[in-house]
C-alpha positions in Angstrom: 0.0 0.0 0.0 2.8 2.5 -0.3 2.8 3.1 -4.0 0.7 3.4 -7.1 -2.7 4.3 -5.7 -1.8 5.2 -2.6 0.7 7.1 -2.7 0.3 10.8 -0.7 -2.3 9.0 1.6 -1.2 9.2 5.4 0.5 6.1 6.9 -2.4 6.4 9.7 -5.2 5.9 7.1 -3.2 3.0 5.7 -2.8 1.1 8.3 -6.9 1.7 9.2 -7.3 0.5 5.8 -5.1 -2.6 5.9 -6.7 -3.5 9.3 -10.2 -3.6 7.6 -8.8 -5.5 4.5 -7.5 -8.0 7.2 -10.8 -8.3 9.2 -12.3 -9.4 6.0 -10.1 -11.7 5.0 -10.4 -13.2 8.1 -14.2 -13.5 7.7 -13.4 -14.8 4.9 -11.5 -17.5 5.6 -14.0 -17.8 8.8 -17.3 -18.2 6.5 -15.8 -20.6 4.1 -14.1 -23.2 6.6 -17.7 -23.1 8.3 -20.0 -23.8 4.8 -17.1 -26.3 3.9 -16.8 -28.4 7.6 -20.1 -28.0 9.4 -18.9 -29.2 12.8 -16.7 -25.9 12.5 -20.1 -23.7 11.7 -23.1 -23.0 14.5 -23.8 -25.2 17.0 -27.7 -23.9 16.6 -30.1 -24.5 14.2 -30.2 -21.5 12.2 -33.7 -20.0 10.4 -33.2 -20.1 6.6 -32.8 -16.8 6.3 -30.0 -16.2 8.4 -28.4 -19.6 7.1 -28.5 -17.9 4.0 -26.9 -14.3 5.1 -23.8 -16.2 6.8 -23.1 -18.4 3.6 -23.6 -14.8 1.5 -20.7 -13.6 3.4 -18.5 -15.7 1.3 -18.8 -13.4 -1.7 -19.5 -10.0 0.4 -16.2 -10.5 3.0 -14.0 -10.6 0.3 -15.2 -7.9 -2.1 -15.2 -5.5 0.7 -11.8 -6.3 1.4 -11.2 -6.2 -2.5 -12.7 -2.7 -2.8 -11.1 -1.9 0.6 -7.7 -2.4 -0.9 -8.5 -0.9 -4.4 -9.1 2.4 -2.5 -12.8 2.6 -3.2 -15.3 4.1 -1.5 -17.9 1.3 -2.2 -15.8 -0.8 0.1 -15.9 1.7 2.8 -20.0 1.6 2.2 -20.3 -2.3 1.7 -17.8 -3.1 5.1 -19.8 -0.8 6.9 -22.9 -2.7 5.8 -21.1 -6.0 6.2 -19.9 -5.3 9.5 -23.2 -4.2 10.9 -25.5 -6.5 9.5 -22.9 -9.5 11.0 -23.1 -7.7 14.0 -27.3 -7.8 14.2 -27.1 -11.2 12.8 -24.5 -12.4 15.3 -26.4 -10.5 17.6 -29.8 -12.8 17.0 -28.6 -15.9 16.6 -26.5 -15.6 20.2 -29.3 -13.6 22.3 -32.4 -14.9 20.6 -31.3 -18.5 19.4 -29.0 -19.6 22.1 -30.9 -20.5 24.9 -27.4 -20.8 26.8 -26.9 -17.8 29.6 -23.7 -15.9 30.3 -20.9 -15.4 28.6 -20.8 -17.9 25.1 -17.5 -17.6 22.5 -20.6 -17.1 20.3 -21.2 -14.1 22.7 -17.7 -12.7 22.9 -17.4 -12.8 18.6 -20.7 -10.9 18.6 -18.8 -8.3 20.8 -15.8 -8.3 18.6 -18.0 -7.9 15.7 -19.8 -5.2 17.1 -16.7 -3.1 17.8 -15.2 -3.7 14.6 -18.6 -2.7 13.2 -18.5 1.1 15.5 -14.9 1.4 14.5 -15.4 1.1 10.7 -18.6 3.7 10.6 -17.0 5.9 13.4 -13.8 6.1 11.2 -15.6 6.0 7.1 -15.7 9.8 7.7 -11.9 10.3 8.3 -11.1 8.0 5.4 -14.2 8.9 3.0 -12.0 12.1 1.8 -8.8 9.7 0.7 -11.4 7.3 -1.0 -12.6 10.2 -3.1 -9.6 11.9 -3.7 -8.2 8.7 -5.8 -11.3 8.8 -8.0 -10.7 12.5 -8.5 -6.8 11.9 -9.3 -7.8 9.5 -12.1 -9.6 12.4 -14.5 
């Protein structure tokens, strides 16, 4: 990330950046080994819909990431989404689903999710202006 199309942007907003583009790979990587091995995957059973959502995160992870590292503001806008809708969805299948009380690893990745989720749309309007300023550079 220090030439080419990011070049001139601050190391700070790079690193953000690189963060995010490792958070979804890790999703990533987290949604396929659990639609590929099942034991690795929910230990509820899962409504439809939300079945569904989690297996869509194979594609959506990694295109946010894509568009993350491509300097795109569409990445900032789809992680955002990503990261927030994982958060409610994690959110209703620990606290709603799970009949189990206390504190579940389920629980704790909601958490994690969640904050990753505040940081990325706390921080979109500090990176937003070095998104559009590529697109800008291009003309």
């Amino acid at each position: 990330m220090s030439t080419g199309r990011w070049r001139g942007v601050p190391l700070a907003v790079r690193c953000v950046v690189a963060l995010a583009v490792l958070v979804f790979a890790y999703g990533t990587a987290v949604h396929v080994v659990q639609l590929l091995l099942p034991q690795f995957g929910p230990q509820l059973a899962l409504p439809g819909w939300l079945t569904f959502y989690f297996t869509s995160l194979t594609l959506w992870d990694p295109l946010a990431a894509l568009l993350l590292a491509a300097r795109r503001v569409q990445g900032l806008v789809l992680g955002c989404a990503v990261l927030v809708t994982d958060a409610a969805a994690n959110g209703y299948a620990n606290y709603v689903l799970d009949p189990a009380a206390g504190v579940t690893p389920g629980r704790i990745g909601q958490a994690v999710i969640t904050a990753l989720a505040v940081g990325l749309v706390a921080l979109t309007p500090w990176l937003a202006p070095w998104f559009a300023r590529s697109a800008v550079q291009r003309h």
